[in-house]
BAKEDO-479851 format. One line per 3 residues: their letters; for each residue x, y, z of N, C-alpha, C, O. Coordinates in steps of 0.05 Angstrom, whole numbers. Layout:
REM residues N
a) X Y Z X Y Z X Y Z X Y Z | ...;
This chain:
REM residues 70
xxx) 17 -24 0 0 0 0 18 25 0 35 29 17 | 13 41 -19 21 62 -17 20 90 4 -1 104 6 | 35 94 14 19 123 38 26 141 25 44 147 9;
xxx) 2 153 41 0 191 25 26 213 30 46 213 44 | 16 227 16 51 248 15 52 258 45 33 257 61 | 75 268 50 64 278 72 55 304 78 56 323 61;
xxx) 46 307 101 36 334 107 22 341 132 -2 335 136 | 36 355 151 35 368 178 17 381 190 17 405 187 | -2 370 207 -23 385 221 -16 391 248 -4 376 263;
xxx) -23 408 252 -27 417 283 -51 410 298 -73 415 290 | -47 397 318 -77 388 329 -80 406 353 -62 411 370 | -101 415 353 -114 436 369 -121 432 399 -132 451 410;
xxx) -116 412 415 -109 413 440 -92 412 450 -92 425 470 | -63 396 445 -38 409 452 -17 420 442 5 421 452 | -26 433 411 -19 450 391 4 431 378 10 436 355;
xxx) 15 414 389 34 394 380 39 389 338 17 391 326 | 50 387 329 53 382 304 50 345 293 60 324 302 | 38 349 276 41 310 282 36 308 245 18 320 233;
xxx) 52 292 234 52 291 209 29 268 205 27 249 220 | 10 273 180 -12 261 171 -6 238 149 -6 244 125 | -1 212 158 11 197 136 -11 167 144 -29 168 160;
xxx) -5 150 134 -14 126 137 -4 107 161 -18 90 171 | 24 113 168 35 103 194 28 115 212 30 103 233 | 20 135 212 10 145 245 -16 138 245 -35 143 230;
xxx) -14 118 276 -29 99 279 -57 121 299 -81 117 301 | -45 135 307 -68 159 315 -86 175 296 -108 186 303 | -78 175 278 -93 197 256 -118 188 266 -124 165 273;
xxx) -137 215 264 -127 237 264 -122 258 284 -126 282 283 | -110 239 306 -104 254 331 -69 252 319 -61 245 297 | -55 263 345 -24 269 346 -14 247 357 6 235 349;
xxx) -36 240 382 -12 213 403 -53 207 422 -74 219 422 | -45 189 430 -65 161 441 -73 188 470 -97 188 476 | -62 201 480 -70 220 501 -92 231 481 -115 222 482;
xxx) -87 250 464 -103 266 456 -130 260 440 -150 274 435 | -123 230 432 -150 215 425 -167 211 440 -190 212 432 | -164 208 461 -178 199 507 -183 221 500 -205 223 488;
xxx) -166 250 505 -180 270 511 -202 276 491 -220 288 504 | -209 274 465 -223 283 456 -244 269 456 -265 281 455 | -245 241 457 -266 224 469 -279 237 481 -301 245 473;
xxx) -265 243 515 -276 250 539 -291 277 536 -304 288 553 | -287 283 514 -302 310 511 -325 311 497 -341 330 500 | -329 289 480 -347 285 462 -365 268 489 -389 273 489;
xxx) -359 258 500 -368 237 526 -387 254 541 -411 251 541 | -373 275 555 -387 294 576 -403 316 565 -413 332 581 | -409 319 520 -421 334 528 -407 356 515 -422 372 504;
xxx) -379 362 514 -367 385 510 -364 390 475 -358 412 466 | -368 368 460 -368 369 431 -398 357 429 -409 340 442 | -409 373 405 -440 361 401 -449 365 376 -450 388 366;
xxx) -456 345 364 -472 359 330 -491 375 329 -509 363 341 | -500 400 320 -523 419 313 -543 397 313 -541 375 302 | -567 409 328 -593 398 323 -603 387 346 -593 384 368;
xxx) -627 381 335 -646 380 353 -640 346 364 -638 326 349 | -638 347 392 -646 315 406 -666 298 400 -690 305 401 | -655 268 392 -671 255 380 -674 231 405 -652 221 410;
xxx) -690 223 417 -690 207 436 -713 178 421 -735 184 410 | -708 162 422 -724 149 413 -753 136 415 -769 126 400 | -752 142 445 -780 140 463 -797 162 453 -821 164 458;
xxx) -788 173 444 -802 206 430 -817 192 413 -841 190 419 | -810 182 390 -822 164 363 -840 138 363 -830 121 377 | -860 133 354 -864 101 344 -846 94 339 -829 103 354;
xxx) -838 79 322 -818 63 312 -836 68 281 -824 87 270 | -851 63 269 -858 76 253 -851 108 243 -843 114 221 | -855 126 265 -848 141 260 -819 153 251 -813 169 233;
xxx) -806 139 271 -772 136 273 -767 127 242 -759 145 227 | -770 110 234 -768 96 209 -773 116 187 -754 118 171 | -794 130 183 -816 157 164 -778 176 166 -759 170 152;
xxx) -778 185 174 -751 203 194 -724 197 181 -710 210 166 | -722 178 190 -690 162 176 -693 159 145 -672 163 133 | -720 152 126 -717 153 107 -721 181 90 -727 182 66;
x) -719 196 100 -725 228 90 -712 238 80 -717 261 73;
């Protein structure tokens, strides 16, 4: 397999430089800490996709279904 050219990102929680290739086994984090950390953030709440809460007790299951195919 061929890996991609390379090319240097900065990842935005410990500003660290970490080159973007096929061997770095973190992509697209820097190092295995900052993967946890961003987990933990997506975990508690602190990262969230736009929109409205979808709970599923909300829906029939019919309805849920009408929804997903839209």
């Amino acid at each position: 397999m061929q890996s991609q050219s390379s090319r240097t990102v900065t990842w935005p929680s410990c500003k660290k430089q970490a080159e973007w290739t096929d061997e770095n086994e973190y992509r697209p984090f820097c190092s295995k800490r900052c993967k946890l950390i961003d987990f933990g953030e997506w975990a508690t709440g602190k990262h969230a996709i736009a929109g409205e809460a979808l709970i599923e007790g909300d829906l029939s299951e019919g309805e849920l279904q009408r929804q997903l195919e839209e």
